[in-house]
Every structure is written in C-alpha cells, then in structure tokens.
C-alpha positions as CSV (number, residue, x, y, z in Angstrom):
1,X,-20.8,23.6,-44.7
2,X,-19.5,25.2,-47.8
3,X,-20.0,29.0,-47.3
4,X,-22.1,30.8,-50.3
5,X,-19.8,33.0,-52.8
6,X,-21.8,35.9,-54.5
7,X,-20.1,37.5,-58.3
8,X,-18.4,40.6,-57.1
9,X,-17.8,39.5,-53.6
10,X,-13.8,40.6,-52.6
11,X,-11.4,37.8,-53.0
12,X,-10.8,36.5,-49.5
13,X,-7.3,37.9,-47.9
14,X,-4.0,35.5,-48.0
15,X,-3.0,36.0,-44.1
16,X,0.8,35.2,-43.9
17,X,4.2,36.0,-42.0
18,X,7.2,36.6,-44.5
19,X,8.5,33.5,-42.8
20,X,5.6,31.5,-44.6
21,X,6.4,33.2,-47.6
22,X,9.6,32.0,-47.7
23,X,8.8,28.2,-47.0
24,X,6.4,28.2,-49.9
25,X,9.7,29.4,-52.1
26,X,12.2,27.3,-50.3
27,X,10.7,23.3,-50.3
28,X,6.5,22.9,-51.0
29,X,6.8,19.7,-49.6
30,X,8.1,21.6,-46.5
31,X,5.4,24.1,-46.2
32,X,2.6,21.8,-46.5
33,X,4.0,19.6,-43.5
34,X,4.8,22.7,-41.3
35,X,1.3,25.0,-42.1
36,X,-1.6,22.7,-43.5
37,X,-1.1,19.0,-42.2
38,X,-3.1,17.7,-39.5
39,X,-1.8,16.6,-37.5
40,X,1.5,18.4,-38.0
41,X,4.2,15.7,-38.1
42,X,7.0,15.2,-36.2
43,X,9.9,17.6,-35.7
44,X,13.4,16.1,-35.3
45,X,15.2,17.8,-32.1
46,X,16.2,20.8,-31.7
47,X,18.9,22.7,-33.1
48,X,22.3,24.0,-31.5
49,X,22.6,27.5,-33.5
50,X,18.8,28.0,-33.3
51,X,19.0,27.9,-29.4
52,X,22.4,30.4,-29.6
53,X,20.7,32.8,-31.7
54,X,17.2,32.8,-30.0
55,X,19.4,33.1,-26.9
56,X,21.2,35.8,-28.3
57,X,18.2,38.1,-29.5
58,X,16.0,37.6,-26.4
59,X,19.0,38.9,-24.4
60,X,19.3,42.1,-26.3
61,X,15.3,42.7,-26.2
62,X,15.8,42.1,-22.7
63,X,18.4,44.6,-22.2
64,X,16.4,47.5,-24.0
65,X,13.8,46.9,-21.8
66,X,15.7,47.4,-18.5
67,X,15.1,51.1,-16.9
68,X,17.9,52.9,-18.7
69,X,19.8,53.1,-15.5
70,X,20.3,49.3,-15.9
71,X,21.2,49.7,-19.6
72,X,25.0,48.3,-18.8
73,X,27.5,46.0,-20.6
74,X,27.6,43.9,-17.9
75,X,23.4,43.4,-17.4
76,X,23.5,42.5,-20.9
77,X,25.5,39.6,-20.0
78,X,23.8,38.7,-16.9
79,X,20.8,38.6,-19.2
80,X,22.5,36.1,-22.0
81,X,23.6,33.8,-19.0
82,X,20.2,33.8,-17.3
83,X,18.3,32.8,-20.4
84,X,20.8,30.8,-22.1
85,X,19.0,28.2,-24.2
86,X,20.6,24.3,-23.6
87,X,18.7,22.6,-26.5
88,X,20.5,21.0,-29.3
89,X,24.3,21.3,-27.8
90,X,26.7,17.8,-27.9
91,X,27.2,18.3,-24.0
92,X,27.3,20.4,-21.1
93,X,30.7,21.8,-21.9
94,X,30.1,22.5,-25.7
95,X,26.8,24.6,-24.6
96,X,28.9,26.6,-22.0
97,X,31.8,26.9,-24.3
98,X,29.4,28.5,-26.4
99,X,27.3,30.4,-23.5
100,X,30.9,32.1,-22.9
101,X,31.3,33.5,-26.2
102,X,27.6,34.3,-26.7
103,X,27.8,36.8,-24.0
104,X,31.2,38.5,-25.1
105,X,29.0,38.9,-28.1
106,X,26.1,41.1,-27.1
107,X,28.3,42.6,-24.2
108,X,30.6,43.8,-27.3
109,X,27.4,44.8,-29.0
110,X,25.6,47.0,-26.2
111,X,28.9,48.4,-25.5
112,X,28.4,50.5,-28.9
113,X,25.0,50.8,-28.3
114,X,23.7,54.2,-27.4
115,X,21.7,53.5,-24.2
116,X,19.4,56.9,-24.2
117,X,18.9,56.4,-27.9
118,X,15.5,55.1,-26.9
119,X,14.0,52.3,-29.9
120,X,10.5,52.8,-31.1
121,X,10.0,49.0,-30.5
122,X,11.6,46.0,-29.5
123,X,10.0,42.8,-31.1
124,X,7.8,45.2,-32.4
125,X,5.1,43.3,-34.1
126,X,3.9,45.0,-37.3
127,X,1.4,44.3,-40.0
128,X,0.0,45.5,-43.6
129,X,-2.4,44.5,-46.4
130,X,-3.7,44.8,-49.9
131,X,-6.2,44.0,-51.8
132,X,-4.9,40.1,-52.0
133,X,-2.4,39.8,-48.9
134,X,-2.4,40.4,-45.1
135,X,1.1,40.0,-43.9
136,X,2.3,40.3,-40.3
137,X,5.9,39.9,-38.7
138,X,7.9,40.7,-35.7
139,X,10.8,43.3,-36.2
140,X,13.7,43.0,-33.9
141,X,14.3,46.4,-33.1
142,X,12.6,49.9,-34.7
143,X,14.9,53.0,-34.5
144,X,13.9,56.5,-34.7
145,X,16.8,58.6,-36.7
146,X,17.8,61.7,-37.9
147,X,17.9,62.6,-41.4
148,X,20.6,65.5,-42.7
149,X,17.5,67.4,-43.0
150,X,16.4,67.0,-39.4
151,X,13.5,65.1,-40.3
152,X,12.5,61.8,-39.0
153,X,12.8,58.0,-40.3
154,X,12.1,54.7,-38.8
155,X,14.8,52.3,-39.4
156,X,14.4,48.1,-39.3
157,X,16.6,46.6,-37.7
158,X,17.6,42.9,-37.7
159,X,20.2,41.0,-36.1
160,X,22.5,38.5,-37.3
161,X,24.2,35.9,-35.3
162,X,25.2,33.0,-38.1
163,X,28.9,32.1,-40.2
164,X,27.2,33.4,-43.0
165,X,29.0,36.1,-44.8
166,X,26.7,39.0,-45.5
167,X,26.8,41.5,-48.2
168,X,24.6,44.5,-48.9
169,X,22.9,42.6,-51.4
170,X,21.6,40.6,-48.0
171,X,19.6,43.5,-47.3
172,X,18.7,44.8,-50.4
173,X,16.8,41.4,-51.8
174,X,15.1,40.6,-48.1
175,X,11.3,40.2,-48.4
176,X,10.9,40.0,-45.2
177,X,13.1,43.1,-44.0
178,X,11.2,45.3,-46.9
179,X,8.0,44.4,-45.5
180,X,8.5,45.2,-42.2
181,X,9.6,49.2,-43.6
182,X,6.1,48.6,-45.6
183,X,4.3,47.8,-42.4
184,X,6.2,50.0,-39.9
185,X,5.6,53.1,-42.1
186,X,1.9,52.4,-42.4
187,X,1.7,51.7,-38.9
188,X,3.7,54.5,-37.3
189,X,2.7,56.6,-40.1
190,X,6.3,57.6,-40.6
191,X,9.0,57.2,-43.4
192,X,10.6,54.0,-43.1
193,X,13.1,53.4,-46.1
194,X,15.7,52.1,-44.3
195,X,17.0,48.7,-43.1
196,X,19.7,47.1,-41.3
197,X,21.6,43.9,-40.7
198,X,23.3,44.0,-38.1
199,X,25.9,41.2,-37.7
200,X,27.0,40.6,-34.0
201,X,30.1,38.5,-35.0
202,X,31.8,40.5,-37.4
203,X,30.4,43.8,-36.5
204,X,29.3,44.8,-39.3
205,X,26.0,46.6,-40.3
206,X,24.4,45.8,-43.8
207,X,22.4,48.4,-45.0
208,X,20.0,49.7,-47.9
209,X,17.9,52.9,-48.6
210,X,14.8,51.7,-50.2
211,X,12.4,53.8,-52.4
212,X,8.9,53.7,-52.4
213,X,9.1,52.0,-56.2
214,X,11.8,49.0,-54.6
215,X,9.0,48.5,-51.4
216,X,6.6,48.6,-54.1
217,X,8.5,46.0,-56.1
218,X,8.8,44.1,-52.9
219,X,5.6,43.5,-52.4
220,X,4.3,43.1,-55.7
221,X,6.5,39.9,-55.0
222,X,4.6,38.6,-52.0
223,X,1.4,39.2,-53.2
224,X,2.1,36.5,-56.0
225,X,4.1,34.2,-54.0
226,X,0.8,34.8,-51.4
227,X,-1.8,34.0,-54.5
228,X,0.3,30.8,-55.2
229,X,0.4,29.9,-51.3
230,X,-3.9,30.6,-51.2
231,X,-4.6,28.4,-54.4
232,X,-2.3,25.3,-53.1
233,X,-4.0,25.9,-49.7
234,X,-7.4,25.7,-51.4
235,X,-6.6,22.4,-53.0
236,X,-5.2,20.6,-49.9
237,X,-8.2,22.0,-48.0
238,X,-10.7,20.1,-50.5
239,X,-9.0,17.4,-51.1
240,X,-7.3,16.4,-47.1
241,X,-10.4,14.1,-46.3
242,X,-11.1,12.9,-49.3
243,X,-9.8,9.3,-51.1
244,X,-6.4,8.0,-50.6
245,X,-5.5,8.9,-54.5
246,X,-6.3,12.3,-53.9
247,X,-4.2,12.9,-51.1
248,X,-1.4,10.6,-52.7
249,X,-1.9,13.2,-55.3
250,X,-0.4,16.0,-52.7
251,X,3.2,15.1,-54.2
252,X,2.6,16.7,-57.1
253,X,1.2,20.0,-56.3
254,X,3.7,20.3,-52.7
255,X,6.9,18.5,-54.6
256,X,10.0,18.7,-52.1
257,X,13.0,20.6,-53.6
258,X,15.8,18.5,-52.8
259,X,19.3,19.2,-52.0
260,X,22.7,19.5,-49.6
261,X,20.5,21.6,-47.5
262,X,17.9,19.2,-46.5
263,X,20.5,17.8,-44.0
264,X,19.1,20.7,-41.7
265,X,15.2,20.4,-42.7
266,X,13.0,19.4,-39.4
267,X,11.2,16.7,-41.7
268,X,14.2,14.9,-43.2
269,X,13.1,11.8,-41.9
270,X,10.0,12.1,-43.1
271,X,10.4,13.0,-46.5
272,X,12.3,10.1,-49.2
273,X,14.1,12.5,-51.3
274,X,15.4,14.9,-48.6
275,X,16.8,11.4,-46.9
276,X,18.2,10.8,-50.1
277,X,20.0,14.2,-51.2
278,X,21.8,14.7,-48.4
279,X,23.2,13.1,-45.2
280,X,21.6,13.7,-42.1
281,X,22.6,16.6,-40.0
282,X,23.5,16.5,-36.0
283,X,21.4,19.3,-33.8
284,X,25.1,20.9,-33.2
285,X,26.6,20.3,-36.5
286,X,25.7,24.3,-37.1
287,X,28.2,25.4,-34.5
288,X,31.0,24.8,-36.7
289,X,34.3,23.4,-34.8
290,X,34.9,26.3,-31.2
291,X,33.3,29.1,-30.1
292,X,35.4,31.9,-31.4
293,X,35.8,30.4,-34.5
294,X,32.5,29.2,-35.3
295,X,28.7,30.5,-33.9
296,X,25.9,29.8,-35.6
297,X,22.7,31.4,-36.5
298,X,19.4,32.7,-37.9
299,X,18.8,33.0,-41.7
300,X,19.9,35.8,-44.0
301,X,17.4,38.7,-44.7
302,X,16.4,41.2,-47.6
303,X,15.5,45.4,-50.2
304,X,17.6,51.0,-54.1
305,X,20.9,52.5,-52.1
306,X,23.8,50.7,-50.8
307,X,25.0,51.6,-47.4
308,X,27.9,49.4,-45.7
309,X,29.4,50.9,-42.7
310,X,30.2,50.2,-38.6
311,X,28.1,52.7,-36.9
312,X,29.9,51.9,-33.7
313,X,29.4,48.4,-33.5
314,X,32.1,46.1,-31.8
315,X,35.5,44.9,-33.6
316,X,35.0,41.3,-35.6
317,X,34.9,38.2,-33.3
318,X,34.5,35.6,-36.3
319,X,31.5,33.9,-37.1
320,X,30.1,30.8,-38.0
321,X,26.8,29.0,-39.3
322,X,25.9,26.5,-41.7
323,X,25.8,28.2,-44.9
C-alpha cells in the first residue's frame, strides 16, 4: 500500500555508500542490475586482483589488531599467507606466485609502520547526512596525528594495491575519501582535513589537505548525484511490476555507458553493448604478466593542498592493475 504524503512533510533521505555513488556515475545500466533488480542477475566469476587486494587489506587490519607485542613484520606475513584469497587465479602456481609477492608487500609495509602509533580505527565504519543524503562507508584505517601546533587531526587513510599510477590529483578529486573526513569529523568530533593514499607497491603516499569549503564542495556533489540516484530509483520502483513496455522502457532511463572498460564489468554478458565494446576479460587478466612486475588492485580514490611524500613507507616494488 502506497504510504500517505502530507505538503511539508521532509523529503525522504537518499541512503547510499560512496561506492553506490559512483556506479550511478560510472554505467546506469550497471547500477540498476547490481542495487534495484530482483532478482539480482548473475555475476561472472570472480576476479584475480580483487582477491589480491582484498587479501592484501584484510591482512593489514588483521595485523593492527594483534596485541602490540605481536605487531611484527613477520606476523604480518603469516597473516597474508593464512588468509590468502584463491578466487579468480589461472592456477595454483600463478595464485602462489602471487601469494609470495603479496606478502613481501605488507611485510615491506608494516616494516615502516609505527607499531605503538595506535589507529583510531581499523575498518572503521563511518556515516553522515543532510537534509537530502545519508551516506555511510568503511575507512581503512583512521590515524590520530599531530599538528605543528600540537593539536589533534584525524587522518583517512586508504590503501592502494593496483598498477595504476597515482597522482595527488587521486586524492584530491575522491568522493569517497572526502566523505569519509566529512563523516569521521562528525563522528569523532574532531578535525579531519586530511587524507591519504597509500600505495603498497610503489610506496608512495598521496596526499591532500582539504578545507572545510573543498568537503563542502564535495558533498554538495553527492547530494546531487544522490537526488539523481533517488528519482531513477523511484521510477524503477513504480514501474518493476508493471507491463512489459514499461520495463522495456528501463533502457532509456538506466542506459549502459559503453566502452574498453566493460571487459572487466560483472554483467558483460548480460548487457548487448558492453559485449559489443569491448572483448571479454579473463578473471586474472588484471594481474598483468609476473608478480613483481605486475599486481593488481582496488580502484583509485579522491579531495585544497597538495602533499606528496614517503612517510617511511617501503622502497617501490612495481605495480600493476588494469588501468
């Protein structure tokens, strides 16, 4: 049943993940088959550099909660190996090519890490809203720093384990990264201007000192992707039971943006002009050609200052990811 609107009632709340966000702007076609069809369709299998880099970031949450006693280079290996994800590699040899060199990467890693430097969260879950959005997202690690002034500032930090070569402009244009400083500062009631890419496999640290005007700007951005997202959502929601036209008629308001990268979308199959822009991709084709050379990875992030430095992260391995 239809619920009753009243004039003046507050417009109901867009409740999102940046993630969402971001399908919305990437493919329509995509979103609608991954958030509103039901039943969802089929995913094809799993991919190689997903598994490596989920691999890769549940071993370093792992490691920062150990007791800090257990806080070693070596435990943060043990952790890599003993959660190593097998989906999407050619073979048993290409994944334990690639286990090697994952953990050389986060041993390298922790091995610049500071293990008293306690984090404010790991996989810290954090969420904000406005008078149109509520958005919500997991942050992979919240630090607690020092200013020059001895004052306090949470810090977002994000890692990186893909090819792709980041720049500070990485950090500075993520929507997601910018509204986890949003949400962490609200949350923690605490300043929380700056974030952080942190690149495993070069690394490197990409950095940017927001202001409040650039968060501002940030998520006056979301909030209209979000009203977009809500109005689409409303008219799949009227329309998904009713006459075969209407739904037909979902093409035109979710239309699939086609391209090279639709080799890697999850609904290739399933969608007549990905299959025909591009040539289907194999679950390991993101690993590039060795471990050493190639690795691949999670996608890039994004916020008024440019910072660029090493901050004690490990010497470059080489990278990889499909780009």
């Amino acid at each position: 049943m239809q619920q009753l609107g009243f004039e003046g009632m507050p417009q109901r709340l867009y409740t999102c993940t940046p993630t969402r966000l971001g399908t919305w702007l990437d493919c329509p076609r995509r979103y609608r088959m991954t958030y509103l069809d039901r039943p969802p369709p089929g995913k094809g299998p799993p991919w190689a550099h997903n598994s490596l880099g989920a691999s890769v970031h549940n071993a370093l949450a792992g490691w920062w909660r150990r007791p800090r006693a257990e806080r070693t280079v070596t435990a943060a290996g043990d952790l890599l190996e003993g959660g190593w994800i097998e989906e999407g590699f050619a073979g048993p040899a290409q994944s334990a090519r690639y286990r090697r060199w994952a953990r050389g990467l986060v041993e390298s890693y922790v091995a610049g890490l500071d293990p008293d430097c306690e984090p404010v969260g790991v996989e810290r879950t954090v969420a904000t809203r406005t008078d149109l959005v509520a958005v919500s997202g997991r942050i992979d690690r919240l630090d607690e720093r020092r200013r020059d002034d001895g004052s306090a500032e949470l810090v977002v930090v994000d890692y990186k384990t893909g090819r792709h070569v980041l720049t500070v402009d990485d950090a500075r244009t993520s929507l997601p990264l910018a509204l986890y400083a949003l949400a962490a500062e609200r949350v923690m009631r605490r300043p929380c201007r700056r974030v952080e890419l942190h690149h495993l496999p070069t690394g490197r640290v990409l950095a940017w000192e927001h202001t409040a005007e650039s968060l501002a700007r940030h998520l006056r951005r979301a909030e209209a992707i979000a009203a977009e997202c809500a109005a689409a959502d409303e008219w799949f929601r009227a329309r998904r039971d009713g006459p075969a036209a209407e739904r037909a008629a979902a093409d035109e308001t979710f239309p699939p943006r086609p391209g090279g990268w639709c080799g890697w979308c999850d609904y290739r199959a399933r969608c007549p002009e990905g299959s025909a822009a591009s040539e289907p991709r194999r679950p390991s084709d993101g690993l590039g050609d060795g471990a050493g050379d190639d690795a691949a990875g999670d996608d890039a992030a994004g916020g008024d200052t440019a910072v660029d430095d090493a901050a004690g992260l490990p010497e470059p391995f080489g990278a990889a990811r499909p780009g």
